[in-house]
C-alpha positions, 0 to 999 in steps of 0.5 A, a space after each residue: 500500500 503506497 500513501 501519498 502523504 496526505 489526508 482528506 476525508 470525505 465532506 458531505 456538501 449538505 453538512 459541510 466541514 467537520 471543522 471551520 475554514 482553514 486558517 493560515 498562521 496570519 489570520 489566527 490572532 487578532 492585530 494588537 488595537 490600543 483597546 487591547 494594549 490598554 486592557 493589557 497594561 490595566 491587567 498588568 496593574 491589576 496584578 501588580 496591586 494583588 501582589 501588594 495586597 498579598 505583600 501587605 498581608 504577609 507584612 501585618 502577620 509579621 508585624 503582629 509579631 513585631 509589635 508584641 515586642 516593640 509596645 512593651 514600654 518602648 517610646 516609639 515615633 508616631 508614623 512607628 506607633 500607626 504602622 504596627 496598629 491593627 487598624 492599619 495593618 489590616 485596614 490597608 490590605 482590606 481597602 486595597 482589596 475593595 478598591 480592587 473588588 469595586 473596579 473589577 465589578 465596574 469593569 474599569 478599564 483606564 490605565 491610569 486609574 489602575 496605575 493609580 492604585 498599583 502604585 499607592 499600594 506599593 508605596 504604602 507597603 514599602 513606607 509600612 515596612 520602613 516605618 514599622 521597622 524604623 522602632 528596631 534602629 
């Protein structure tokens, strides 16, 4: 038996084919449009602020741990005293995730928004571990 190498199955003309058309490598994905650039990039901030959020929680669970140690009769500075408050602790990360909760739910698509709050989160934890690790200099 001799095979020529190719294949092709039989199509019956009143269903047609088993699959859609051929598409050629050029026709499978969509052209990159600014819409899609800017839900790229707002997905990106989206991310970056989750990564924050879950950055900040680690940090509360080990400041909680710190701040058993550091209350003890120790003057601390006031920024010192609000970093390692539960209030903040846990009010920060909870805000950022409802903030995160709301715009997702609103279907927020500008960059800057996004940007906006990916970068306060990240500046609020790096200025909590600064602060709150400030009592041990």
């Amino acid at each position: 038996m001799h095979s020529s190498g190719t294949w092709t199955a039989a199509v019956d003309p009143a269903v047609g084919p088993a699959v859609g058309p051929a598409v050629g490598p050029a026709e499978r994905h969509a052209p990159v449009t600014a819409a899609s650039e800017t839900h790229f990039v707002s997905g990106v901030c989206a991310g970056i602020l989750v990564a924050a959020i879950a950055a900040q929680l680690w940090l509360a669970s080990s400041l909680e741990t710190l701040a058993m140690f550091v209350l003890e009769g120790i003057e601390l500075r006031s920024l010192t005293k609000l970093a390692v408050s539960p209030l903040w602790r846990y009010g920060v990360p909870s805000g950022f995730a409802c903030a995160l909760v709301l715009l997702l739910a609103l279907r927020v698509r500008a960059v800057a928004v996004w940007t906006v709050l990916a970068a306060a989160a990240v500046a609020t934890l790096v200025l909590t571990h600064i602060w709150a690790f400030a009592a041990l200099e």
